[in-house]
N, C-alpha and C positions, 0 to 999 in steps of 0.2 A: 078220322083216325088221329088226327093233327089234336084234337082236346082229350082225346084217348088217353097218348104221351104223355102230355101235358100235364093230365089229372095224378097219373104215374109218377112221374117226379113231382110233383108237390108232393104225395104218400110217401115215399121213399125220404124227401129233405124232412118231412116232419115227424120221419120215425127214428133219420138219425139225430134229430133237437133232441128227441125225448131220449132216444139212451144215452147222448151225453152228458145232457142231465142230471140224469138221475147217477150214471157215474159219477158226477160232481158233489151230489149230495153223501151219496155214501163216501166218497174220500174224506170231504169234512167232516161227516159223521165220525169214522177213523179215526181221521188225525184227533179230533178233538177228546176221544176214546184214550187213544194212546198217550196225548200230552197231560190228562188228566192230572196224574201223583205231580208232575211236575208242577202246574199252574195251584195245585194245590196247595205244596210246599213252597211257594213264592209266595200265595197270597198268607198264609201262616204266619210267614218271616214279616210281611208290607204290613198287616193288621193285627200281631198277636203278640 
Protein backbone atom coordinates (compact mmCIF):
# COMPACT_ATOMS: atom_id res chain seq x y z
CA UNK A 1 0.00 0.00 0.00
CA UNK A 2 3.07 2.05 1.06
CA UNK A 3 4.38 2.09 -3.06
CA UNK A 4 0.62 2.41 -3.86
CA UNK A 5 0.91 6.19 -2.20
CA UNK A 6 3.97 6.61 -3.31
CA UNK A 7 3.32 5.88 -7.04
CA UNK A 8 0.22 8.51 -6.43
CA UNK A 9 2.09 11.29 -5.56
CA UNK A 10 4.72 11.10 -8.08
CA UNK A 11 1.34 11.25 -10.74
CA UNK A 12 -0.10 13.96 -9.04
CA UNK A 13 3.74 16.13 -8.62
CA UNK A 14 4.21 15.27 -12.35
CA UNK A 15 0.89 16.43 -13.60
CA UNK A 16 1.22 19.63 -11.58
CA UNK A 17 5.10 20.22 -13.48
CA UNK A 18 3.25 19.72 -16.61
CA UNK A 19 0.40 22.38 -16.07
CA UNK A 20 2.59 24.70 -14.96
CA UNK A 21 4.36 24.42 -17.63
CA UNK A 22 2.65 24.77 -20.10
CA UNK A 23 1.01 27.78 -18.24
CA UNK A 24 4.43 29.21 -18.69
CA UNK A 25 4.57 28.66 -22.18
CA UNK A 26 1.27 30.22 -22.96
CA UNK A 27 2.05 33.40 -20.77
CA UNK A 28 5.21 33.96 -22.95
CA UNK A 29 3.44 33.08 -25.85
CA UNK A 30 1.03 36.15 -24.71
CA UNK A 31 3.19 38.41 -23.49
CA UNK A 32 5.31 38.12 -26.49
CA UNK A 33 1.79 38.30 -28.70
CA UNK A 34 0.86 41.48 -26.87
CA UNK A 35 4.45 43.34 -26.80
CA UNK A 36 4.67 42.60 -30.51
CA UNK A 37 3.75 46.58 -32.12
CA UNK A 38 5.86 47.70 -29.47
CA UNK A 39 9.27 45.68 -30.01
CA UNK A 40 8.28 46.33 -33.32
CA UNK A 41 8.39 50.05 -33.43
CA UNK A 42 11.70 49.90 -31.32
CA UNK A 43 13.27 47.88 -33.57
CA UNK A 44 12.14 50.30 -36.68
CA UNK A 45 13.37 53.40 -34.64
CA UNK A 46 17.17 51.03 -33.57
CA UNK A 47 17.54 49.70 -37.52
CA UNK A 48 15.49 52.05 -39.81
Amino acid sequence: MKTQSRIVDIVKSSYLVLVIAMLGVFAFISAVLIAWPALAYIASKLFG
